[in-house]
N, CA and C atoms as a LAMMPS dump frame, in Angstrom:
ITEM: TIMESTEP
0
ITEM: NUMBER OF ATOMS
306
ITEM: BOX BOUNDS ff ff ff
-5.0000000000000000e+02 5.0000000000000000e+02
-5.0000000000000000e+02 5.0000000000000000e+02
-5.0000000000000000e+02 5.0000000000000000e+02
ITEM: ATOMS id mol type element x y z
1 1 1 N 114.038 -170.131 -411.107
2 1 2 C 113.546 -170.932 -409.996
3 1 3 C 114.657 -171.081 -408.97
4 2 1 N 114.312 -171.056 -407.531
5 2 2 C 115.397 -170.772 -406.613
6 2 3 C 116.245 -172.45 -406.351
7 3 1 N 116.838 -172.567 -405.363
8 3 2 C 117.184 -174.254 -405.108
9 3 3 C 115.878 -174.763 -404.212
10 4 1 N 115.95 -176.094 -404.77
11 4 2 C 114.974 -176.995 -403.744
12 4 3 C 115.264 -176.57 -402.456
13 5 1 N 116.184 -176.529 -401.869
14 5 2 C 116.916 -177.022 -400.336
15 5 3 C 117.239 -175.439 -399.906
16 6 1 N 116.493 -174.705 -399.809
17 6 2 C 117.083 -173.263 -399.942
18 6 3 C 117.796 -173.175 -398.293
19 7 1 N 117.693 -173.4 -397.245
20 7 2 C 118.27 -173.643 -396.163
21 7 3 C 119.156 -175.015 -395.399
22 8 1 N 118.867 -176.167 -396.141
23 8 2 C 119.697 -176.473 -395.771
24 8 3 C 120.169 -177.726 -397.229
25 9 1 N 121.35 -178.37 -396.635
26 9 2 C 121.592 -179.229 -397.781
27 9 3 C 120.997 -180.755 -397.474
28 10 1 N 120.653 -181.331 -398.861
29 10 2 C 119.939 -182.472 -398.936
30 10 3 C 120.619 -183.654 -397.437
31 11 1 N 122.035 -183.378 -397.927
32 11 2 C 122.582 -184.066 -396.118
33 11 3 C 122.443 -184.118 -395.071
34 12 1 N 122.31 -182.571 -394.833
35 12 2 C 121.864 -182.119 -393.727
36 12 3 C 120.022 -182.8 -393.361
37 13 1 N 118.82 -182.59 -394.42
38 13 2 C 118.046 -182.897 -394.303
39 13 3 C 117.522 -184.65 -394.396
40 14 1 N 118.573 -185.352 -394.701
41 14 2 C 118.961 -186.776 -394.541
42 14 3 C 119.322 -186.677 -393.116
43 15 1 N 119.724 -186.168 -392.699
44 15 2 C 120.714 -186.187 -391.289
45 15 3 C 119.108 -185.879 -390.167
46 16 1 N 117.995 -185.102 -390.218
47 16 2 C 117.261 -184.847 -389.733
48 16 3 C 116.158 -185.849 -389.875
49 17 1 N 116.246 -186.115 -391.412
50 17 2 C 115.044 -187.631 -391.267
51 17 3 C 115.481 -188.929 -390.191
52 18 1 N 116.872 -189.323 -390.353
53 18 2 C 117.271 -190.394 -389.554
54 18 3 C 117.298 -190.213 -388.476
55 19 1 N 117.463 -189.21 -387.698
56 19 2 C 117.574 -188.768 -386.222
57 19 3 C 116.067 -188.515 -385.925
58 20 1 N 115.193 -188.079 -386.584
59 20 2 C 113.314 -187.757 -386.241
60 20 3 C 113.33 -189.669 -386.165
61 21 1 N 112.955 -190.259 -387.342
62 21 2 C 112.387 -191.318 -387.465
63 21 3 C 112.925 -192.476 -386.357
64 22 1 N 114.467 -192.115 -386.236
65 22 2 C 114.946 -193.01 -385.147
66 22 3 C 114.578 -192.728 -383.489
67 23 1 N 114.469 -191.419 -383.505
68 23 2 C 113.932 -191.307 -382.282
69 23 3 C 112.925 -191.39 -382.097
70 24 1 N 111.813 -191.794 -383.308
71 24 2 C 110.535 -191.724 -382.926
72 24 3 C 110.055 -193.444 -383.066
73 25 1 N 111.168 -194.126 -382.849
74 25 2 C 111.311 -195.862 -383.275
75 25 3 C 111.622 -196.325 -381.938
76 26 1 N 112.127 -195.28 -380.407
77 26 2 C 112.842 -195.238 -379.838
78 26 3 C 114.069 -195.898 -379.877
79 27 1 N 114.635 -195.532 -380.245
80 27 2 C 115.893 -196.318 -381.258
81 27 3 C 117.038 -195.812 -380.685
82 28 1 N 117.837 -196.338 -379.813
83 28 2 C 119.356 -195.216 -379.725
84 28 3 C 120.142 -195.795 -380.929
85 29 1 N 121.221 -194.802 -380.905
86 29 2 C 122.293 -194.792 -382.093
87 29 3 C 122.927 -196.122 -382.125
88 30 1 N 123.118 -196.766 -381.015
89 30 2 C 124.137 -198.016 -380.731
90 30 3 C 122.794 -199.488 -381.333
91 31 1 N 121.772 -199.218 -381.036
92 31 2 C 120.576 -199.917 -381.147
93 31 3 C 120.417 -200.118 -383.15
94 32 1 N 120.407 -198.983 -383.5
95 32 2 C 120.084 -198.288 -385.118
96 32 3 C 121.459 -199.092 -386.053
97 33 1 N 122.664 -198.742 -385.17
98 33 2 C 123.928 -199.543 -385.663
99 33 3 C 123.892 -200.609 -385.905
100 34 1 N 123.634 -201.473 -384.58
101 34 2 C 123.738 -202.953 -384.625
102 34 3 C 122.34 -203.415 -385.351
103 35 1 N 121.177 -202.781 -385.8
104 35 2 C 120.28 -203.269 -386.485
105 35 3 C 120.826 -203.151 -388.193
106 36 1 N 121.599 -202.196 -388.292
107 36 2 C 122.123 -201.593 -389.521
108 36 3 C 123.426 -202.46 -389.851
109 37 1 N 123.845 -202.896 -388.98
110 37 2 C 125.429 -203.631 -389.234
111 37 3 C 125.93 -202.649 -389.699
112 38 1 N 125.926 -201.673 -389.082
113 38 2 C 127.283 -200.364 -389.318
114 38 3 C 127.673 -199.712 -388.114
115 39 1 N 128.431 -198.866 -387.64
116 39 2 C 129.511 -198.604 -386.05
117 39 3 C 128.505 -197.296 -385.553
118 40 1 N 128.04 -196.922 -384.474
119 40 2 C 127.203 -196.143 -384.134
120 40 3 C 127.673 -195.242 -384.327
121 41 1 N 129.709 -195.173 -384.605
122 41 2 C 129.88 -193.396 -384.839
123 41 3 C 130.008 -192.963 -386.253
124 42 1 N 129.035 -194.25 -387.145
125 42 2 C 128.804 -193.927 -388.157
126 42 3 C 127.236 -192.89 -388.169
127 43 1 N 126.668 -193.723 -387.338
128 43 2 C 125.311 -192.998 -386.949
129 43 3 C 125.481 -191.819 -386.811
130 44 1 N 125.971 -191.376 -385.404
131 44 2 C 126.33 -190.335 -385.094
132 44 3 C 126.591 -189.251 -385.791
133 45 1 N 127.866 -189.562 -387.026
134 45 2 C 128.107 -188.536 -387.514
135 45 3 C 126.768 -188.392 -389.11
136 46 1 N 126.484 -189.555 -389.39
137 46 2 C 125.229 -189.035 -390.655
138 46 3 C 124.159 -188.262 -389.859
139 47 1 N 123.585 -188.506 -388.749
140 47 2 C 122.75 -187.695 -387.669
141 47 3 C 123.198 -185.978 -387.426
142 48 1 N 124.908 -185.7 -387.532
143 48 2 C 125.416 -184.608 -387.052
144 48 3 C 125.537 -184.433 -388.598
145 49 1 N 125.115 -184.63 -389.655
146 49 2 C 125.308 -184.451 -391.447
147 49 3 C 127.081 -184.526 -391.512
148 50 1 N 127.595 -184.952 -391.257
149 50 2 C 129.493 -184.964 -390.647
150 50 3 C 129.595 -186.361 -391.773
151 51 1 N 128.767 -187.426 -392.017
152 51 2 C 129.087 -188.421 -392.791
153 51 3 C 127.914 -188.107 -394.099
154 52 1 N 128.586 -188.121 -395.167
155 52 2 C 127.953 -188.659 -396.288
156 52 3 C 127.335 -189.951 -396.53
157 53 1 N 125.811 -190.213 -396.462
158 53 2 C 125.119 -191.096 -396.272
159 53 3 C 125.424 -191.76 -397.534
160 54 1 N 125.57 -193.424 -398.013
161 54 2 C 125.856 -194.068 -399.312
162 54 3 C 124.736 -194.681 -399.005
163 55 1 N 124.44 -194.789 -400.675
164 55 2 C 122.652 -195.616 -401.218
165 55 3 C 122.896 -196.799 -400.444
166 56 1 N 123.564 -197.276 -400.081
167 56 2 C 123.523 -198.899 -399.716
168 56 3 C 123.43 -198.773 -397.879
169 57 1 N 124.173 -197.698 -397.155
170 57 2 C 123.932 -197.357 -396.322
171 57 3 C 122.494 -197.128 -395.758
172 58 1 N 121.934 -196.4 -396.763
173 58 2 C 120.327 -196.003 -396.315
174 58 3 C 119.928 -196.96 -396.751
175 59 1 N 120.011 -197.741 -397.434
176 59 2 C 119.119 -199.018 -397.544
177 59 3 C 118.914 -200.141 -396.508
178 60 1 N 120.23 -199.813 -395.628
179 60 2 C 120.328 -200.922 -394.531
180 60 3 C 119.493 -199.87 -393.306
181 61 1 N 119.568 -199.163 -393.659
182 61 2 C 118.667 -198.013 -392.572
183 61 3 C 117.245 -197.664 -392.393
184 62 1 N 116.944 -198.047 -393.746
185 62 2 C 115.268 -197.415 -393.65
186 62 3 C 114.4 -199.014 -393.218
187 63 1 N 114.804 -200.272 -393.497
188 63 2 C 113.926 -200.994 -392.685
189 63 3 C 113.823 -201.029 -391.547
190 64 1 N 114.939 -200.396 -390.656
191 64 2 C 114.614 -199.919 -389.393
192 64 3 C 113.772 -198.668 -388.965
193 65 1 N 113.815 -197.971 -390.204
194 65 2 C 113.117 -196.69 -389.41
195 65 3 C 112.127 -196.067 -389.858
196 66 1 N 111.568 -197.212 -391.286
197 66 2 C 110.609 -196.49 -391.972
198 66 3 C 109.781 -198.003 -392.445
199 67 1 N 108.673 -198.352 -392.519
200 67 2 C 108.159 -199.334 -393.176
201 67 3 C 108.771 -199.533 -394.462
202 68 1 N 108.662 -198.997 -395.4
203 68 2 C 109.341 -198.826 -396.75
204 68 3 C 110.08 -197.619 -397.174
205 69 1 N 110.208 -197.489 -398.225
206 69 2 C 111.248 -196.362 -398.418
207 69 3 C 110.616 -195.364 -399.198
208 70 1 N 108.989 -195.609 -399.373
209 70 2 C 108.342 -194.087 -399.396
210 70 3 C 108.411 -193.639 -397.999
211 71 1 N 107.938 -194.228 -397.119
212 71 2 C 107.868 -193.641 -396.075
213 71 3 C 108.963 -192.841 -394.872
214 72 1 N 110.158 -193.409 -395.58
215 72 2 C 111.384 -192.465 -395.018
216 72 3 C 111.389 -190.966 -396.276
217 73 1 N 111.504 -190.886 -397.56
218 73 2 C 111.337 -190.216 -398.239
219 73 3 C 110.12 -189.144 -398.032
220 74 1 N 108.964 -189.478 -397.822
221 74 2 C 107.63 -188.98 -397.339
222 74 3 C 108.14 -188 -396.148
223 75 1 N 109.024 -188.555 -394.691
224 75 2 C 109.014 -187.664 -393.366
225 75 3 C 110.411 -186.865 -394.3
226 76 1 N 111.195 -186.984 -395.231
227 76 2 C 111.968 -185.966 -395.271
228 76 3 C 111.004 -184.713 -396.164
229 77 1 N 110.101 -185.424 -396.996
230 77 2 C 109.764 -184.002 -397.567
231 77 3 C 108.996 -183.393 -396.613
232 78 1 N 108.625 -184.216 -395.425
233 78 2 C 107.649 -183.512 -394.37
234 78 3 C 108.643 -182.309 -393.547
235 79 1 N 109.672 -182.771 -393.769
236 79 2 C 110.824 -181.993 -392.812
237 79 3 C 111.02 -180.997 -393.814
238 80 1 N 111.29 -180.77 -395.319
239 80 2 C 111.097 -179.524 -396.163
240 80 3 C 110.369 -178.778 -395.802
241 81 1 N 108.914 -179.36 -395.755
242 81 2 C 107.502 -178.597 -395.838
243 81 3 C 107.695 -177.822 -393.959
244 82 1 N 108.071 -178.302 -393.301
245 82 2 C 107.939 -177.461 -391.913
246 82 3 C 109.316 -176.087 -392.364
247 83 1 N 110.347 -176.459 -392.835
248 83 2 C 111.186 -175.63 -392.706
249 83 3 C 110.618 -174.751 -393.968
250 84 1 N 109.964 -174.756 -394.864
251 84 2 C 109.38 -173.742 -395.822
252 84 3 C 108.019 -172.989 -394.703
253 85 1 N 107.61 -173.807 -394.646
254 85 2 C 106.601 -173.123 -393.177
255 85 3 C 107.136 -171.962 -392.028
256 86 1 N 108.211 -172.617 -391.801
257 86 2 C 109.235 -172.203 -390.376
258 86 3 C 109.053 -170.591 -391.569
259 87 1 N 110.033 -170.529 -392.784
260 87 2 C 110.616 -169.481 -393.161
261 87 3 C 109.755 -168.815 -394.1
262 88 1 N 108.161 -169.34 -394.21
263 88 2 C 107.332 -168.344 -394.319
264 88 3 C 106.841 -167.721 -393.379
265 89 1 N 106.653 -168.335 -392.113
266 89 2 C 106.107 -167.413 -391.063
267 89 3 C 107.023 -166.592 -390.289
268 90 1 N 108.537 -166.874 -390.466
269 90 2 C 109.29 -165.685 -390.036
270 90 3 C 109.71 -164.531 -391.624
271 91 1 N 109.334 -164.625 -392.48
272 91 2 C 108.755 -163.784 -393.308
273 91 3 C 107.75 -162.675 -393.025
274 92 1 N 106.751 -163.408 -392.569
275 92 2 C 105.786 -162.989 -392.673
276 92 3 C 105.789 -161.847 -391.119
277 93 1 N 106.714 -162.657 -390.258
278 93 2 C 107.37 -162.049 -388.79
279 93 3 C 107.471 -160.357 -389.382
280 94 1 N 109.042 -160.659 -390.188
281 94 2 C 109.639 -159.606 -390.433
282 94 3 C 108.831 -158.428 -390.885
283 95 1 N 108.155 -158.923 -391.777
284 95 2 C 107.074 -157.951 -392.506
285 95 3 C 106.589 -157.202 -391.937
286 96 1 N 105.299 -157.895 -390.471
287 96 2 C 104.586 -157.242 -389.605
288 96 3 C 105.814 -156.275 -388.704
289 97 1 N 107.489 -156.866 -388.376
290 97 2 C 108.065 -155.741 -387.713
291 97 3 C 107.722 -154.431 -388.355
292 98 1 N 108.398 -155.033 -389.841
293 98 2 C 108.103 -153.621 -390.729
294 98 3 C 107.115 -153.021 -390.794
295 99 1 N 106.409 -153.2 -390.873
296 99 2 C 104.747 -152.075 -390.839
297 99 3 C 104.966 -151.712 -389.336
298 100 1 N 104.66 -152.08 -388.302
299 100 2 C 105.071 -151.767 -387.066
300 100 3 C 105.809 -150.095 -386.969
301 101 1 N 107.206 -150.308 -387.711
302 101 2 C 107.95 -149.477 -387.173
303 101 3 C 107.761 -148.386 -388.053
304 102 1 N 107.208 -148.534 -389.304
305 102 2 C 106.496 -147.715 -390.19
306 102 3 C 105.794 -146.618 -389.74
């Protein structure tokens, strides 16, 4: 069986849930901080995957950006499921080149 995360790392895809959900909270980084009681260039860098997110960290994070904490968990596997999507249909890209040039 291959890895869960075959493109990117679980950080990285932490780093994409908080930056979707916050921007979709309209939330800037300085806004997300001071709701979080943590420094926005903490934001910043878990957003750029540059900080290692701690359990207690995301805990002060997801009542801002998720009703509960299925629902931050829920948009990251939603963010799996597009990037398995993304890299079946450029699969499926490559393929049709190939017959093409066939």
């Amino acid at each position: 069986m291959g890895p869960v995360f075959p493109k990117h790392s679980l950080n990285s895809l932490l780093a994409n849930t908080v930056k979707n959900l916050r921007l979709k909270k309209n939330l800037s980084q300085e806004e997300l901080a001071s709701l979080a009681m943590v420094d926005r260039t903490y934001i910043s860098g878990i957003e750029r995957a540059r900080r290692n997110i701690t359990i207690s960290t995301l805990e002060r994070l997801i009542p801002h950006l998720a009703s509960c904490p299925a629902d931050f968990f829920k948009a990251l596997c939603d963010i799996i499921d597009e990037q398995k999507a993304s890299k079946a249909s450029e699969a499926t890209h490559e393929d049709t080149k190939l017959a093409i040039k066939s």
